[in-house]
ZADO-803096 format. One record per residue: residue in one letter; x negated, y, z negated of N, C-alpha, C in turn. Coordinates in steps of 0.02 Angstrom, whole numbers. Last residue first. Example, Ala and Ser with C-alpha at 12.3 -4.5 7.8 and 13.67 -1.06 7.14 Angstrom:
2
['S', [-642, -112, -354], [-684, -53, -357], [-645, 2, -394]],
['A', [-660, -284, -390], [-615, -225, -390], [-660, -165, -390]],
! end
This chain:
114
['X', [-5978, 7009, -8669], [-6034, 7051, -8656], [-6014, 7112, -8669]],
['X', [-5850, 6937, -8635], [-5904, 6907, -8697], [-5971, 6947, -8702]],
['X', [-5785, 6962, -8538], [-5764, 6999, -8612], [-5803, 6994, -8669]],
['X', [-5856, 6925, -8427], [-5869, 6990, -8466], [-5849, 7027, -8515]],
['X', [-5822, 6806, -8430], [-5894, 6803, -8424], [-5896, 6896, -8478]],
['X', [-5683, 6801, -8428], [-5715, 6768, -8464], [-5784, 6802, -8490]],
['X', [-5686, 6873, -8277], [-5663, 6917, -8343], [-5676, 6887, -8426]],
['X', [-5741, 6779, -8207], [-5768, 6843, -8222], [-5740, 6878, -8285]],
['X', [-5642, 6672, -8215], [-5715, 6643, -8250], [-5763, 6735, -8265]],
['X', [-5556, 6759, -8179], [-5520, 6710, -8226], [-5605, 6708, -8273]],
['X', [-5591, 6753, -8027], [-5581, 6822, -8084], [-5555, 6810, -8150]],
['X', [-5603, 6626, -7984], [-5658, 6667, -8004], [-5651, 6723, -8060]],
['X', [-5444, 6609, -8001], [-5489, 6554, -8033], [-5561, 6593, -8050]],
['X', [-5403, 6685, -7893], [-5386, 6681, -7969], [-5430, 6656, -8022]],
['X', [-5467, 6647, -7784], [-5485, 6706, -7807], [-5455, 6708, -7888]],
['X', [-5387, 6521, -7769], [-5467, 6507, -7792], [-5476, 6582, -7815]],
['X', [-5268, 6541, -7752], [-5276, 6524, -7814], [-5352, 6525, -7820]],
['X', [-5273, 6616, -7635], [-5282, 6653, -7695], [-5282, 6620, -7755]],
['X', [-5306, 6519, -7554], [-5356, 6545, -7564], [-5354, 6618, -7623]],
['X', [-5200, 6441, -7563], [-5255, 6410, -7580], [-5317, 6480, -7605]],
['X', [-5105, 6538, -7489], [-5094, 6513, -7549], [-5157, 6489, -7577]],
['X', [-5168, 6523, -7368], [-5183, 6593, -7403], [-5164, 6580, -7479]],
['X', [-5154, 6405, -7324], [-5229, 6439, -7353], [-5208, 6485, -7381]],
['X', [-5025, 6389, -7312], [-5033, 6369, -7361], [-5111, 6379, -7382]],
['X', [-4989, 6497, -7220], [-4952, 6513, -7296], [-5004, 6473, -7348]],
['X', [-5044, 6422, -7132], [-5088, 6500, -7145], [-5049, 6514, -7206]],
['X', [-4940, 6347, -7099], [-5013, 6324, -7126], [-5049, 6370, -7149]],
['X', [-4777, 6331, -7096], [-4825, 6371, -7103], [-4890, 6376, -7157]],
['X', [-4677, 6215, -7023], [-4736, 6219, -7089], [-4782, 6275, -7064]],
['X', [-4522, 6182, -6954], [-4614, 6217, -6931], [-4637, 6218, -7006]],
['X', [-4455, 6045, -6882], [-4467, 6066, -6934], [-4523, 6091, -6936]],
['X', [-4369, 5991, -6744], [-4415, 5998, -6781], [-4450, 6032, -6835]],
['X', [-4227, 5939, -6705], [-4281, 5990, -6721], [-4306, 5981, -6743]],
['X', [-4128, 5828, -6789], [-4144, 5850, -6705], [-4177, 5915, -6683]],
['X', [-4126, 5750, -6889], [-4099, 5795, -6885], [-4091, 5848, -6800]],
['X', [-4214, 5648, -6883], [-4166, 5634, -6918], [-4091, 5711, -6897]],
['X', [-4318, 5680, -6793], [-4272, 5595, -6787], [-4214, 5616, -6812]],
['X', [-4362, 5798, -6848], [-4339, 5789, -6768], [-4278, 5724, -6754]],
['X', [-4408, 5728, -6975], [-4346, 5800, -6954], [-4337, 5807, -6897]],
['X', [-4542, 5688, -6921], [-4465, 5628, -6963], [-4386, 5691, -6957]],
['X', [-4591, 5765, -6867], [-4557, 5702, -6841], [-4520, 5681, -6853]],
['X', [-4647, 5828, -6973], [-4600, 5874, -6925], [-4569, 5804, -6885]],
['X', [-4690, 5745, -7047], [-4634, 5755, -7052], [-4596, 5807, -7026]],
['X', [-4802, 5703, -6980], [-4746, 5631, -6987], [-4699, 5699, -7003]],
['X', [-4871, 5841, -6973], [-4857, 5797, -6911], [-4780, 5751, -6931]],
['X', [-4906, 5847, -7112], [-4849, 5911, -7075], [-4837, 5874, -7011]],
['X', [-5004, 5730, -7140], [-4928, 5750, -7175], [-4879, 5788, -7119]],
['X', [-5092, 5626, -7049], [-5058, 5684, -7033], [-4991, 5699, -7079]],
['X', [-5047, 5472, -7145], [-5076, 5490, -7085], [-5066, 5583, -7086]],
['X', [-4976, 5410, -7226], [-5038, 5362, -7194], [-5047, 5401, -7121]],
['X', [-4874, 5448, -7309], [-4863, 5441, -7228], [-4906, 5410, -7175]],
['X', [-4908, 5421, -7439], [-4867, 5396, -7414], [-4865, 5396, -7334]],
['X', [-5040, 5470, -7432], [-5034, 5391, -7440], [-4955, 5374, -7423]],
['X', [-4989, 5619, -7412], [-5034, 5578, -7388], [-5024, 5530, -7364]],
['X', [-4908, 5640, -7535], [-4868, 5646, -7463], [-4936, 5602, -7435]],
['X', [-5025, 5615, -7629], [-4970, 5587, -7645], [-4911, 5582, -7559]],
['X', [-5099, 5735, -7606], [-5122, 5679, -7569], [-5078, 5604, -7593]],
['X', [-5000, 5831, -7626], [-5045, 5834, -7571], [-5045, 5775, -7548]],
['X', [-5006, 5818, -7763], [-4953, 5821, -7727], [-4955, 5814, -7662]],
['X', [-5126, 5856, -7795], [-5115, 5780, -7807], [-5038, 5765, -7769]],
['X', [-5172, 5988, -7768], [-5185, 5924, -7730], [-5167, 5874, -7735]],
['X', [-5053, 6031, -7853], [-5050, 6030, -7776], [-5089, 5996, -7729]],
['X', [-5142, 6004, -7974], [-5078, 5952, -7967], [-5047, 5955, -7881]],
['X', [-5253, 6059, -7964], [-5272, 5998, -7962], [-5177, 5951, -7944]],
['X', [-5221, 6209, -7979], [-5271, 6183, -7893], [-5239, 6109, -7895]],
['X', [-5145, 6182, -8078], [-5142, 6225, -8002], [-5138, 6203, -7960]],
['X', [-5261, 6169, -8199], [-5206, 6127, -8153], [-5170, 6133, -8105]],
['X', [-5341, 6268, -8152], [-5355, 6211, -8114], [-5293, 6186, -8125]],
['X', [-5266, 6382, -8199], [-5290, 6373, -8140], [-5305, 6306, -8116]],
['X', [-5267, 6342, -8321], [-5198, 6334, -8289], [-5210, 6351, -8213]],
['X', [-5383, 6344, -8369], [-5349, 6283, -8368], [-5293, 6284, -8328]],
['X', [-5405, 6506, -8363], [-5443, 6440, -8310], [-5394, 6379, -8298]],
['X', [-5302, 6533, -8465], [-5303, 6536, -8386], [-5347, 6495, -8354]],
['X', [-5367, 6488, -8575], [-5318, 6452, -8556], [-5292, 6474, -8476]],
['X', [-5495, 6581, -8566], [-5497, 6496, -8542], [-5436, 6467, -8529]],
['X', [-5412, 6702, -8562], [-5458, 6685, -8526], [-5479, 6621, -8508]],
['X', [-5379, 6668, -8719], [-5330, 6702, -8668], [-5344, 6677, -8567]],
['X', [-5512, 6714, -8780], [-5446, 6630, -8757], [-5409, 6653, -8717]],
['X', [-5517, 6849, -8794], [-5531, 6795, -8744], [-5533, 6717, -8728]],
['X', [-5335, 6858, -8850], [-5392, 6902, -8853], [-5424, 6837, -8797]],
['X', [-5198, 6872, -8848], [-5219, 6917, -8836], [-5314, 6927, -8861]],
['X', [-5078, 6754, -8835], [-5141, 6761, -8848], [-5176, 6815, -8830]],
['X', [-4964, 6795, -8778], [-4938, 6787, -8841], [-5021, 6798, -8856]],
['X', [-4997, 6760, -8633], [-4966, 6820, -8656], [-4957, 6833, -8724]],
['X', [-5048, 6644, -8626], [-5073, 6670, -8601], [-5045, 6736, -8637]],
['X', [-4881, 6586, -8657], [-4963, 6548, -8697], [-5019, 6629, -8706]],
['X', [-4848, 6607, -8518], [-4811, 6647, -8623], [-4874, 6614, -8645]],
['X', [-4910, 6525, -8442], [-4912, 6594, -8453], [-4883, 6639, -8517]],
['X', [-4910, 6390, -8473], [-4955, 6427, -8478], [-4944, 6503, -8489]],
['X', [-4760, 6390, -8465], [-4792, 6393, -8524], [-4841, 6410, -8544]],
['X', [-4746, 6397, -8319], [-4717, 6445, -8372], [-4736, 6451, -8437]],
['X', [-4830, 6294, -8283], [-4835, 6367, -8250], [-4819, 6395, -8304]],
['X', [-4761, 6206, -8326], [-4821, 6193, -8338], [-4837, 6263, -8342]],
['X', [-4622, 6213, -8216], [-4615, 6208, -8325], [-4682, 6232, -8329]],
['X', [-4688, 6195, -8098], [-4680, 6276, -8118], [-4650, 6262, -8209]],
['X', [-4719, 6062, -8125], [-4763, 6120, -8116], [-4747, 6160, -8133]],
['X', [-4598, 5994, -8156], [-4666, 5983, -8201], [-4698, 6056, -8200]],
['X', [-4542, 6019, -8019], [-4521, 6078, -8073], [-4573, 6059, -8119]],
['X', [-4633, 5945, -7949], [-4635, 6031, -7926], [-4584, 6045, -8014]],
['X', [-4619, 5822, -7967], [-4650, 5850, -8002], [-4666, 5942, -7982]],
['X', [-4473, 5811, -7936], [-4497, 5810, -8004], [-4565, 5843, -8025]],
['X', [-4489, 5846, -7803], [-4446, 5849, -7843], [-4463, 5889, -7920]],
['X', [-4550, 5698, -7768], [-4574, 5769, -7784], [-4567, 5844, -7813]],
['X', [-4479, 5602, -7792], [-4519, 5621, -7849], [-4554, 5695, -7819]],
['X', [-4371, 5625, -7693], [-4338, 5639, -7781], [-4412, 5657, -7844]],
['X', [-4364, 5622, -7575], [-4420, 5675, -7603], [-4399, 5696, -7694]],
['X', [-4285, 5507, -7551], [-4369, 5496, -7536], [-4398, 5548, -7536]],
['X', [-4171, 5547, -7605], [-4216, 5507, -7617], [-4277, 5474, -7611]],
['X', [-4144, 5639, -7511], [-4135, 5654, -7568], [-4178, 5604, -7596]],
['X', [-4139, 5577, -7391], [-4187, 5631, -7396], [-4173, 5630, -7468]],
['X', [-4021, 5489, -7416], [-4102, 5484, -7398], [-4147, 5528, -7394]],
['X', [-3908, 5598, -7438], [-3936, 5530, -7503], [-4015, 5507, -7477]],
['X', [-3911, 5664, -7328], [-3927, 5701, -7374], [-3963, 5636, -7433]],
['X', [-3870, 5543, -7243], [-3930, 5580, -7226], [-3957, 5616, -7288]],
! end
């Protein structure tokens, strides 16, 4: 059981630590740079953010060809005998502070330059 699950989330896996590596560098980056660069390299690391959780997203997607949190509260019911809860309001609220990040990123840009 463990070897199959293990293996059919090996690439994700992978690319969650990619991310938080990505994460970390941005941010010493971010911290070492002290003036408004500083500011664009945040944007960038905002979108990649946004852009690699969607790609992670829609990577579970194509694979399940359907409803992600559905197939795999299912597939954890089959395999394991419960069902498995995903908290969806975690994942707007998550969403929705990366977008607030992202604005105050382009604001603080906007106004270091004024």
């Amino acid at each position: 059981m463990e070897f199959v699950i293990g293996r059919q989330m090996k690439i994700y896996i992978v690319c969650a630590l990619i991310w938080v590596m990505v994460t970390v560098i941005f941010t010493i980056i971010i911290l070492l740079v002290q003036s408004q660069l500083s500011y664009y390299i945040a944007i960038v690391a905002q979108l990649f953010t946004i852009l690699s959780g969607g790609l992670i997203y829609l990577m579970l997607r194509m694979e399940t060809k359907g409803p992600i949190l559905e197939k795999i509260s299912n597939t954890s019911e089959d395999y394991l005998g419960t069902k498995a809860l995903f908290p969806v309001k975690s994942l707007l609220i998550w969403g929705g502070i990366q977008l607030l990040a992202l604005i105050l990123n382009f604001a603080g840009a906007l106004l270091k330059t004024s």
